[in-house]
Structures are given as C-alpha cells and as structure tokens.
Phi, psi and omega in degrees: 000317184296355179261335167302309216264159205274302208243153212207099165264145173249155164200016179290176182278152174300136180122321166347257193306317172305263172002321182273338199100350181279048210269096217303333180293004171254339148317294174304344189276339224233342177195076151328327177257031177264137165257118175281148116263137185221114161266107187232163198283268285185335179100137166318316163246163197092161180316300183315325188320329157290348173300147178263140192244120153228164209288354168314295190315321178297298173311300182327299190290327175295002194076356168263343196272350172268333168266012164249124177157214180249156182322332196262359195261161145310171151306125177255146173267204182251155213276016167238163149302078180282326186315285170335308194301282214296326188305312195314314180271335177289347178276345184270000179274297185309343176286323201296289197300351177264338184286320174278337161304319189269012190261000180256312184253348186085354169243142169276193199189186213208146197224128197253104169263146181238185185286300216295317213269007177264004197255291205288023158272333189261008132336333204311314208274344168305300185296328170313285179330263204344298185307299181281330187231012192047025136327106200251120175274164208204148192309132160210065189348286199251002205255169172209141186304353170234032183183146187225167315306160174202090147196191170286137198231119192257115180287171183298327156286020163089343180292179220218128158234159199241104172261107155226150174232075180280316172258156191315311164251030080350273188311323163288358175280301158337312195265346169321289195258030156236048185049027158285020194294086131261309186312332192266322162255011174279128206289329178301324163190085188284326208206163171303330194277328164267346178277327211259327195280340188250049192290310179308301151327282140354309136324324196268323151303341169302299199289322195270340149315312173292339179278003186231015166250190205215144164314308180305320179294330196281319176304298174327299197302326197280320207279333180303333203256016171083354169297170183257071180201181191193153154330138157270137188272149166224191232255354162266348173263355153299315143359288194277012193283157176290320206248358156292302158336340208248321186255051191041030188301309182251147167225158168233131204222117214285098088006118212294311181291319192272340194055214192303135125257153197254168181186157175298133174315173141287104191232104069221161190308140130274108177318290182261023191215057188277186158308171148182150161260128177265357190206153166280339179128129190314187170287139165298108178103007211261036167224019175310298186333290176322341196243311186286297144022268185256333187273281204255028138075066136255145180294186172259031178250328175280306181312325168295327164258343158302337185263339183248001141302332176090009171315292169262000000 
C-alpha cells in the first residue's frame, strides 16, 4: 500500500510501528517518496515520548491551560479537544509542505507532530516576555495583557457582546459611540499603555453602558460608530445567523443511518478547487474491498479471511 500511497498518518504511541516491522525509514527504503506523518502525545524523541498522550494532558503541559480562566479561578482546560484539533491541522499543513518538497526533489520524508507542541507555539511573546524581562503571564480572563479594552460585556437583556478596542482610533470610535469624549481626554486613558495599567476602571464604564441597553441596541450604536464588537454565539444562534448560511458554513449532508445531518461546512474557501463533503463517515470496513481489493489485488476470498481473522 505504502508504494501506492502520497501519505502514511500514524497516531500510535512511538515505538509502535517499529515493533510491527513497519519501521518508517524501513518503509521508505521500499518507497522513497512516501511521506509519514506521526502524531503522538510527546513527539518521537525526549525523555517523554513514551508516555500516552492525550489532549487534555497536552494542553495541561503547553502552557495555555495556566493562564486561562480568573485572577480567582483554577486553571481552566478548554471546553473542546483543542490540543487534538490544532495537532490535526498543524499536521495536514506540514503534510502539504512534505507533498511539495518531494514534488520538487522526488523524496518523501518523515514528519514529527506531537499534542503538546502547536499550542506551546502559539505561546511565543509569553516565553520571551518571561525569558527577557521576567514577565509571568497570569489568568486575567476575558481580558488581554497587552492591550484595553478587550472583553465581554452583559447587556441589559442578559446576552453577552464581545468588544475590543485595542488600537488608538479604534478606542475613539468606542468612545464616540457610547457618548464618552471625556475618555480621551482622561490622562487614564489617553494612550494603550494607560488603559492597560486603569483596565478595570474602564471595564466598568463600559460594562455600565452596556447594561442599560438590550444587545441588539448596544450593537446597532457600536456598529453604527465604527467599533468593534459582535455577539457572542452559542451553536443555536449560528444555525439562525444570515450571513453564517450566506457563507455555507452549516451544510447538510445526508446518512443511511442518521438520515440528513447538518455539519460544518468547508473551510477555508476555494476559488479553484472548492470542497465539499460527500459522506458524513464511511462504515467500519466499508472501503476494505476498494483498498484491498483494488489497491493490492486480493481476492474475496483472502478479503473474507482477513476479516475473519480480525486483520481487518
């Protein structure tokens, strides 16, 4: 199969596929232009690599799970498999850059993703800060350290808006449009660097505008002024939004057991290639024929003792 096939993805603990005889650099002697990816909890090499990895555990260890929540919370994880998610995508991009690499020299190559390491990458300017200035980052919740306003806001009909005014004429748009010009010229927060050191104080002017409106009015006024803010959503008001339908987001995608189902769209858009989903997900076995089969010319009779071998 490996001489037919571009890419060979793993997610065993390391050591697996060696163990089996599948060793990829014993692969690879036999189809050179095949690209492994291996995705694991810790990555093929360090002390750790043998440890089982899942993504809670990954987050925990990357370092984003200590700086999320409130000054007054535990450490919060995130409320998806994000670890998983992000491995997943940092591995089919990096499968691209090995597809192009052998469409240039003719060798594939072997690509080490781990849980832990696309998260503590999007880490950077924390270990710097840290490293250089002794800068510790720390739970500040909705909010961000290097720039105000930035958080959640509850309107008077109990909905939530999502605000930031991080830049300078931004934050005059902001003040525009809840009637505030006094903010601009209040010594507190005359520049980005003073809103961030008075934030609270801030917040609470914000917050008490936002509290004497209904969302939809607080929205019109902020969108009317050129601000920066949106609703926060939960998964039945994406359903009704107008313009997630205008950019195919949810789709229906039909299933012999399940009948229709909606599922997220394909993203990100193509001009000349776009997506689509054809199947909600095969069966357990049902492209054996096709792959055993049709790939490696076995009958149905070696497909029928494989299968009842439990192989397949």
């Amino acid at each position: 199969m490996t001489e037919r096939a571009d890419l060979l993805v793993e997610n065993f603990r390391p050591g697996t596929l060696e163990r089996w005889g599948l060793d990829p650099d014993r692969l690879r002697e036999r189809a050179p232009r095949l690209i492994v990816v291996r995705i694991s909890g810790f990555g093929q090499t360090g002390p750790y690599r043998h440890r089982p990895g899942f993504g809670t555990i990954a987050e925990a260890m990357s370092g984003l799970v200590a700086i999320s929540g409130f000054p007054d919370s535990p450490p919060l994880v995130p409320a998806l498999p994000l670890a998983d998610e992000i491995a997943g995508l940092t591995g089919a991009m990096a499968a691209m850059m090995a597809v192009h690499h052998r469409d240039v020299t003719g060798r594939g190559q072997i690509v080490d993703v781990s849980l832990y390491e696309p998260l503590f990458r999007l880490l950077v300017p924390y270990v710097t800060q840290y490293h250089s200035l002794g800068i510790r980052a720390q739970r500040i919740g909705n909010a961000f350290p290097d720039a105000a306003p930035r958080n959640l806001y509850r309107a008077r009909d109990d909905t939530w808006i999502a605000l930031s005014a991080t830049s300078q004429r931004v934050f005059e748009r902001l003040a525009a449009a809840i009637e505030r010009p006094d903010l601009l010229s209040d010594a507190r927060f005359a520049d980005n660097a003073g809103r961030v050191r008075h934030r609270d104080a801030l917040d609470a002017i914000i917050a008490e505008w936002m509290a004497a409106r209904t969302g939809d009015e607080a929205l019109a006024r902020l969108e009317e002024s050129g601000a920066v803010a949106g609703p926060v959503y939960d998964v039945p008001r994406i359903l009704e939004d107008p313009h997630y339908a205008a950019r195919d987001d949810i789709i229906a995608v039909p299933d012999a057991d399940a009948g229709e189902l909606r599922m997220v769209g394909v993203v990100p858009k193509f001009s000349e290639t776009p997506g689509a989903v054809r199947t909600a997900g095969p069966a357990l076995g049902e492209h054996n024929r096709e792959i055993y089969g049709g790939w490696l010319g076995l009958s149905d009779d070696e497909i029928a003792r494989l299968h009842h071998e439990e192989v397949i």
